[in-house]
N, C-alpha and C positions, 0 to 999 in steps of 0.2 A: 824606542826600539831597544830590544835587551842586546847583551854585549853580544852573546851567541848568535843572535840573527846578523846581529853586521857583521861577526865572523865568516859568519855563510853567505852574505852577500859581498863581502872583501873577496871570498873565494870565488865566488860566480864571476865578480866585474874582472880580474884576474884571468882565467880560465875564458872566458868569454873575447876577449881582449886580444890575447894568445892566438885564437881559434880567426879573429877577425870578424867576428860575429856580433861586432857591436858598433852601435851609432856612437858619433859625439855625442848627441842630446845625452842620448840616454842614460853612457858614461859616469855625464857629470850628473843627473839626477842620483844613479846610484852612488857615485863617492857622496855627494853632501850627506845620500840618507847614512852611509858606513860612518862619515864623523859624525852624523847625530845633529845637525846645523840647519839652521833656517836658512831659507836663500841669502838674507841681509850677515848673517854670521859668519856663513862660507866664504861672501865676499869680502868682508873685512880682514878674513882670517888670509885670503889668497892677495889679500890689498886690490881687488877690483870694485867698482861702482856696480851696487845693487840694483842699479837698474840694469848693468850691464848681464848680469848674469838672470835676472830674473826673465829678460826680452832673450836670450839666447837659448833658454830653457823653453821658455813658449815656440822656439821656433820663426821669432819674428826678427832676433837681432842679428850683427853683423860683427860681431868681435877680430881685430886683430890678432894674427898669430901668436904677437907677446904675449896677447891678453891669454889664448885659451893656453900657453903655455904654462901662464900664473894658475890656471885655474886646472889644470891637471897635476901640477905639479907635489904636490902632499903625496901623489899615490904613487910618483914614482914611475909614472908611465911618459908615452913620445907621442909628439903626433907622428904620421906615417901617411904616405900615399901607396897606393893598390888598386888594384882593376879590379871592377864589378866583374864578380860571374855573370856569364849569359846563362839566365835561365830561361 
């Protein structure tokens, strides 16, 4: 991915973030693609087990708070609780 698209998608996961308008999964798929990192790279780089991040990516795994705490933590962001809109 060129530098200018992870700029623009650092902007979006940002902005999106902000808005409330974005999943965990999703989140973290966007930050790995913004540094540019393989599942196994991001994990090393956040110091979490690559299988941990790759099974939480799919949607199948169960990570501790510490852990997603490690694993947002590059960008600077919080976890947060908030009420679903009723739509």
């Amino acid at each position: 991915m060129k530098k200018e698209d992870r700029a623009t998608l650092r902007s979006q996961l940002y902005e999106r973030a902000k808005r409330a308008d974005l999943g965990l999964v999703e989140a973290v798929k966007m930050m790995r693609k913004i540094a540019g990192k393989t599942q196994a790279d991001y994990a090393a780089l956040v110091g979490v087990s690559p299988r941990v991040l790759i099974d939480f990516e799919r949607g199948v795994g169960n990570p501790t708070v510490k852990t997603l705490e490690k694993i947002i933590w590059p960008f600077h962001l919080e976890l947060t609780v908030r009420r679903k809109s009723q739509a």
